[in-house]
N, C-alpha and C positions, 0 to 999 in steps of 0.2 A: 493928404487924405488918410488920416491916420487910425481914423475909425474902419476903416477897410482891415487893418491891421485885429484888430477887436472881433469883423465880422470873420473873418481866418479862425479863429480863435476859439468862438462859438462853433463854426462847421466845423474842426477839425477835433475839438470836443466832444464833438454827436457822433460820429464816425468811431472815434475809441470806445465812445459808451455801448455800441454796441456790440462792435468787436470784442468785447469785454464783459457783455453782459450776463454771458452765460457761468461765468461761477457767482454772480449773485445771487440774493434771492428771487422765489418765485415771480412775487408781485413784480420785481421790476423788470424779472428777465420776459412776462409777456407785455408788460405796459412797451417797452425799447423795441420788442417784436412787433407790436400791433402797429408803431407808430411809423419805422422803417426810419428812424433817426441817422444810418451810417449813408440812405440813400438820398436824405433832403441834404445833408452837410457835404456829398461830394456833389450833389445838382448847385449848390450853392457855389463850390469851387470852380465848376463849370464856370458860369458865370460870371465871378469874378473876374478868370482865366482870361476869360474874353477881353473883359472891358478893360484890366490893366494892359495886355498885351497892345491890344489895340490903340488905345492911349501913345504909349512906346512907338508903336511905328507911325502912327500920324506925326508925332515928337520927332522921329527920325527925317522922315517925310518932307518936315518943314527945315529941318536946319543940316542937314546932310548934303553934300554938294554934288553924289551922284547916284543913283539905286545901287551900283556897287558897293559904295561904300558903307551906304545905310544897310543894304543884306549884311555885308558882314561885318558889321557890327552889333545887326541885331543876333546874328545865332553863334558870335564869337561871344556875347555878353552872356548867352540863353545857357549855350552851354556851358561858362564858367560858373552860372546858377545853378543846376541842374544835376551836372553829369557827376563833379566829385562826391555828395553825399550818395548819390542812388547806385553808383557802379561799386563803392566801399562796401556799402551796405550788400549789396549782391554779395561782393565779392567774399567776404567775411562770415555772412551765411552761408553761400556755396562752400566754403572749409571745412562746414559742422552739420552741415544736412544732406545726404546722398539725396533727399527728393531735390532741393534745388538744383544739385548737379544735373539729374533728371532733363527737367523744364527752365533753366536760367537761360539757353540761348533764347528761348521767347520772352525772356526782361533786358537781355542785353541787347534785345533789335527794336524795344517797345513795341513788340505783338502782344501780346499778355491780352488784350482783349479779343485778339483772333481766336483764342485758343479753345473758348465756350463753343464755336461751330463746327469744330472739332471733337469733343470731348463734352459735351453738356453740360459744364460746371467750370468754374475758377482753374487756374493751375492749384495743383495741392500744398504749394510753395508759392509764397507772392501775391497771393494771387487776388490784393487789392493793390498790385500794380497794373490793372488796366485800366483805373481811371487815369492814370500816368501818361499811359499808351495812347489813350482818346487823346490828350492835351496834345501831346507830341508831335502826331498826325496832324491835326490840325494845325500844329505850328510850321508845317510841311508845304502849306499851300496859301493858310493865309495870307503872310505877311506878302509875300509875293502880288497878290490881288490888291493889300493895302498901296504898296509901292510906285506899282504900274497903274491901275484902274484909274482913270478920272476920277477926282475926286469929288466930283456932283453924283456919281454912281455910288460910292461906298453905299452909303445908308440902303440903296434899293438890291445892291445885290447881297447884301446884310440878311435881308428880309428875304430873299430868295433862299437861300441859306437853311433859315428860320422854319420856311416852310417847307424844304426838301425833309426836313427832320421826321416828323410824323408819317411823311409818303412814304420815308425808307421804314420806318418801325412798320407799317402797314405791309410792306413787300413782305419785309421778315417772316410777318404774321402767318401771313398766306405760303408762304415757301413751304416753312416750319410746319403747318399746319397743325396752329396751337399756339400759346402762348412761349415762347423761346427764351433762354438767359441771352441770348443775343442780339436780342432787342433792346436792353439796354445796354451793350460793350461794343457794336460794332460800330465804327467809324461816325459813321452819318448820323446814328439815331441819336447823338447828341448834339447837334447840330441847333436846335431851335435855342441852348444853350449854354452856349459858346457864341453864338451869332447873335445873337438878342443882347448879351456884353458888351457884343463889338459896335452893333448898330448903336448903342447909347452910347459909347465911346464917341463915335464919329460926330454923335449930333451935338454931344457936348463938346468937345474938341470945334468943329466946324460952324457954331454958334455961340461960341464962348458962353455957354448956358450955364443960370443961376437960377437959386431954389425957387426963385420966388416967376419963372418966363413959365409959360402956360403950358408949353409940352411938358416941363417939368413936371408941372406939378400933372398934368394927362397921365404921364408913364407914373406916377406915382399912385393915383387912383387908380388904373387900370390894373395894376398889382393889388391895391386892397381887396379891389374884387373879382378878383381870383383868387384869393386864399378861398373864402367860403366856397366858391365851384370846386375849389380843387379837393378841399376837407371832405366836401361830401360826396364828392365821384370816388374819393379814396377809401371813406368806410362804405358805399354801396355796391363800386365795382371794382375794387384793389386790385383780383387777380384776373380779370377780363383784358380779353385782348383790345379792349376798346378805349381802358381805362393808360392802356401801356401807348396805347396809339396817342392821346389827346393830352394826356398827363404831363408828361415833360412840359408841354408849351405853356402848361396853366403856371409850372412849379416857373419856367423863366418871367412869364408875367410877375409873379409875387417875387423872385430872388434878384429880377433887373428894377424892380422899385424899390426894394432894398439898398441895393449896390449905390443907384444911383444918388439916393436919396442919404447914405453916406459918406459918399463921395462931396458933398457940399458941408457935409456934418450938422448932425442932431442934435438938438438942444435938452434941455431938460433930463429928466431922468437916464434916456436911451443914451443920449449924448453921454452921459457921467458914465456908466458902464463899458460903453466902446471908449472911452478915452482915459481909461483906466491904465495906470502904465501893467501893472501886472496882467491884466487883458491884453493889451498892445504886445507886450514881450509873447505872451505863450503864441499870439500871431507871426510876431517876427519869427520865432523858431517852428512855428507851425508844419512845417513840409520836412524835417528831421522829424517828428513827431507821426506824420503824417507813415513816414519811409519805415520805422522801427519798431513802432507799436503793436504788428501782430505777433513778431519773434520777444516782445520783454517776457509773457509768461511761460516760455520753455527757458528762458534763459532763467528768471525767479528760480525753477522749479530746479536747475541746476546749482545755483545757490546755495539753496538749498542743502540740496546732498554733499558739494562740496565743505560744507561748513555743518554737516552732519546734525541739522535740525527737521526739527519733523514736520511733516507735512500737516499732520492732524491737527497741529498749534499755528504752523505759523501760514497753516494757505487758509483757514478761517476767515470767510469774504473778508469781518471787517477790519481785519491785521492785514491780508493778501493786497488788499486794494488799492489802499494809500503806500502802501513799500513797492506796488506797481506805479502806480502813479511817478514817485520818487524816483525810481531807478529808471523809466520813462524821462523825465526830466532829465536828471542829472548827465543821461548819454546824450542826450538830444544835446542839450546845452555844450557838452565838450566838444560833441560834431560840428555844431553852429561856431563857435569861437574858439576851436584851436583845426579846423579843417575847413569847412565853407568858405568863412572869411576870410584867412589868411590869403586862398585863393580865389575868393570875389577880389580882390584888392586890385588884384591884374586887370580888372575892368580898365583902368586909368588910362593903361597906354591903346585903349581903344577910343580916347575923349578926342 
């Protein structure tokens, strides 16, 4: 499924552009604001999140010869995925920023999204590791339901799932009295997507389903149309409590026809784009990318001074942006193949 790879690639693209967008120009720093690019490309991870995990443990499910053995192999493998680039990257920061010292025990527990109901806003450090937090959590409880539950059950307690999503954004609503950042970071409220991954996981896993079987192609119209519902709920009622209530479920309908719909692979033009090796690569290292991209431009800016160049030449967006870009690469890249891999490798003696 190697277009999955490409859609990584895209969302975690949309996510920098806006974390980044504010030393561009005008035009594009409100076109990126109006559009909420950093928020469809991690609803999109969401998503994904779901459906490959879930994939994994149905996988485990069938060829594993006890749930012991399948649990721990699933988070003996999760966490040799996981934990070396993000506790590095803490860790490395925590050296050079007293706010991380600060707030790093809520990255090193994955609370980072608790911390909005506390403090009305992001940690001031990290503090787009709660979409990290959300996955984590969820990785806490599902595999466990995948494991044990009947397996005629997945799919409907999927959709149970699915629809607690919005009943918790709605409690939020009401608690908060107002529209809340907690509404999107706490546990449940992402729920309809994460779960909407994992139910098309299970159907395709447990129907051995191809592009062309009729739910197929269901869940893939159902997402067409939802994009226009969701387009226009988003420029009429963006920051209504009603639009935070419903909206997720619209953005999983259009990101799980996506998913799924890649997951058989695209043909034509779409297809050529996600199966582009240079797409696929910035996929593959996408979660390095994902971890380090809001610390490249204090680290630029220290560059910089160290090598006693000026700021007035060389942070001019259209100089600053590609040497961000670059030095964004170039780290990601040495994380991915001289630290991830070396110890994903250990995966093996878990086969």
């Amino acid at each position: 499924m190697v277009q999955l790879d490409g859609i990584r690639a895209f969302a975690v693209g949309a996510v920098i552009l806006e974390h980044w967008s504010g030393g561009m120009p005008r035009v594009i720093r409100e076109a990126v604001a109006r559009l909420d690019l950093g928020g469809w490309g991690v609803e999109c991870f969401f998503v994904l999140s779901g459906f490959l995990i879930t994939l994994i443990l149905l996988h485990a499910r069938d060829t594993q010869p006890s749930f012991r053995t399948a649990i721990g192999h699933f988070y003996g493998r999760r966490a040799l995925r996981i934990f070396p680039a993000y506790y590095l990257v803490l860790a490395v920061v925590a050296l050079t920023s007293p706010t991380m010292r600060e707030v790093g025990w809520w990255h090193v527990f994955y609370l980072g999204n608790l911390y909005p109901l506390a403090h009305d806003g992001f940690t001031p450090s990290g503090g787009h590791f709660w979409s990290l937090a959300v996955e984590e959590q969820f990785y806490l409880f599902w595999p466990l339901v995948v494991l044990l539950a009947p397996a005629r059950r997945l799919a409907v307690l999927a959709l149970l799932l699915c629809a607690l999503a919005p009943l918790s954004r709605y409690v939020l609503w009401q608690l908060m009295d107002g529209v809340h950042l907690s509404m999107w970071t706490f546990p449940t409220t992402a729920l309809d997507l994460l779960a909407y991954g994992a139910f098309l996981a299970t159907i395709k896993h447990q129907r051995q389903l191809q592009a062309g079987d009729r739910f197929a192609r269901g869940v893939v119209w159902a997402g067409w149309l939802a994009v226009p519902l969701y387009l226009a709920a988003f420029a009429l009622w963006r920051d209504t409590g009603e639009f935070v209530v419903f909206g997720r479920s619209l953005a999983a309908l259009a990101f799980g026809a996506l998913v799924l719909r890649a997951s058989f692979g695209f043909s034509g033009a779409g297809g050529r784009i996600l199966d582009n090796p240079a797409v696929v690569w910035v996929g593959m290292v996408s979660y390095g990318l994902y971890l380090l991209h809001p610390f490249i431009p204090d680290l630029y800016l220290a560059l910089l001074a160290a090598l006693d160049l000026s700021p007035a030449v060389w942070g001019v967006y259209y100089i600053r942006m590609p040497l961000l870009t670059l030095l964004l690469l170039v780290i990601a890249s040495a994380s991915f193949y001289l630290w991830e891999r070396p110890i994903r490798s250990y995966r093996r003696l878990m086969t």
